[in-house]
C-alpha positions as CSV (number, residue, x, y, z in Angstrom):
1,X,17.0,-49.0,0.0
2,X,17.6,-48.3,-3.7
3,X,16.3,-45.7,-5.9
4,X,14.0,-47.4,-8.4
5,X,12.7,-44.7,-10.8
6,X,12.4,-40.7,-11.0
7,X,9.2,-39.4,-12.0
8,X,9.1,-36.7,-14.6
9,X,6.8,-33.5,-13.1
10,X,6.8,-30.1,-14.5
11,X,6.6,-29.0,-10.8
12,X,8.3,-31.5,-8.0
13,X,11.0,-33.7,-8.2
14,X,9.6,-37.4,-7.7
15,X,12.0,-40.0,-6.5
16,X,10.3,-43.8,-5.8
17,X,13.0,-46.0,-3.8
18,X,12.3,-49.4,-3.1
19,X,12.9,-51.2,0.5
20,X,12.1,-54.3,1.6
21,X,7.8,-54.2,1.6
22,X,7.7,-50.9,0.7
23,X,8.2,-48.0,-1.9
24,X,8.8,-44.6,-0.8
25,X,8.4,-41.5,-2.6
26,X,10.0,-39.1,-2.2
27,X,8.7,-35.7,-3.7
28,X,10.9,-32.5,-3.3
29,X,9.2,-28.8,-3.9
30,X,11.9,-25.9,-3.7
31,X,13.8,-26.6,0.1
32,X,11.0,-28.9,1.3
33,X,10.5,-32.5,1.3
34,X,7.4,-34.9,1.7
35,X,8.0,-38.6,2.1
36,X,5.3,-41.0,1.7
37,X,5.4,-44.6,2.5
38,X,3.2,-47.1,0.4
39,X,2.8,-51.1,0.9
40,X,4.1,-53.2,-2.3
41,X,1.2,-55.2,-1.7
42,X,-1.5,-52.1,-2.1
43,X,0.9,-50.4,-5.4
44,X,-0.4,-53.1,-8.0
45,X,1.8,-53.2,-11.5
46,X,-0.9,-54.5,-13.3
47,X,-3.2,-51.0,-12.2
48,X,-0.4,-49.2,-13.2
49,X,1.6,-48.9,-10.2
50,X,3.2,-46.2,-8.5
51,X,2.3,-43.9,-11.6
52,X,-1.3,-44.6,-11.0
53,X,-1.4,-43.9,-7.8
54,X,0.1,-40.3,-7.8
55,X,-2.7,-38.6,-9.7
56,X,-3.2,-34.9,-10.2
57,X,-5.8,-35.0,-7.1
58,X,-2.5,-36.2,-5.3
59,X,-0.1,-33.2,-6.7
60,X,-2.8,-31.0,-5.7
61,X,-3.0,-31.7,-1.9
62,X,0.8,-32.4,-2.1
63,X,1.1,-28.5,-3.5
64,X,-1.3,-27.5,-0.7
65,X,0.7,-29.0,2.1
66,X,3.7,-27.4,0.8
67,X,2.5,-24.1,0.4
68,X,1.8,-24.5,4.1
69,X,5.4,-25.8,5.1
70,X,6.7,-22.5,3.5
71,X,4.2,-20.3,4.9
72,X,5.4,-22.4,8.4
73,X,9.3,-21.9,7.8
74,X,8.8,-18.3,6.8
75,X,7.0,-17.1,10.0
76,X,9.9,-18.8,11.7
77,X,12.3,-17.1,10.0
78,X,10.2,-13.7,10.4
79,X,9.6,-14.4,14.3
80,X,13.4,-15.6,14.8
81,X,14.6,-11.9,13.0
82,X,12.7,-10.3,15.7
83,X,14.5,-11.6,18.7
């Protein structure tokens, strides 16, 4: 696997490796990670490519499952200080 590009975001950092038949990107928000796993043959260069595809509808959800890991690894943290 080899890192192909890093995405400029004013909130995440974006890294897009690519392996084999597939890109994955990698998108880092504070301690958490999401990794997402896209087909070469769906990511088209000529519709712009991986760029395209993360869109701001994307960020968003992306942001919204986030907030949740934290809100997750906080009550574990809160729930493992009480024992």
């Amino acid at each position: 696997m080899r890192l192909v590009e890093v995405i400029p975001h004013p909130i995440f950092k974006i890294s897009v490796y690519s392996h084999d038949l597939h890109y994955y990107i990698e998108i880092e928000g504070g301690p958490m990670k999401q990794c997402f796993k896209f087909s070469k043959e769906l990511v088209s260069a000529e519709k712009g490519g991986i760029n395209a595809l993360l869109d701001e509808a994307f960020f968003k959800q992306v942001k919204t499952v986030f907030d949740t890991m934290h809100q997750n690894f906080s009550d574990a943290v809160r729930r493992y200080k009480n024992l």
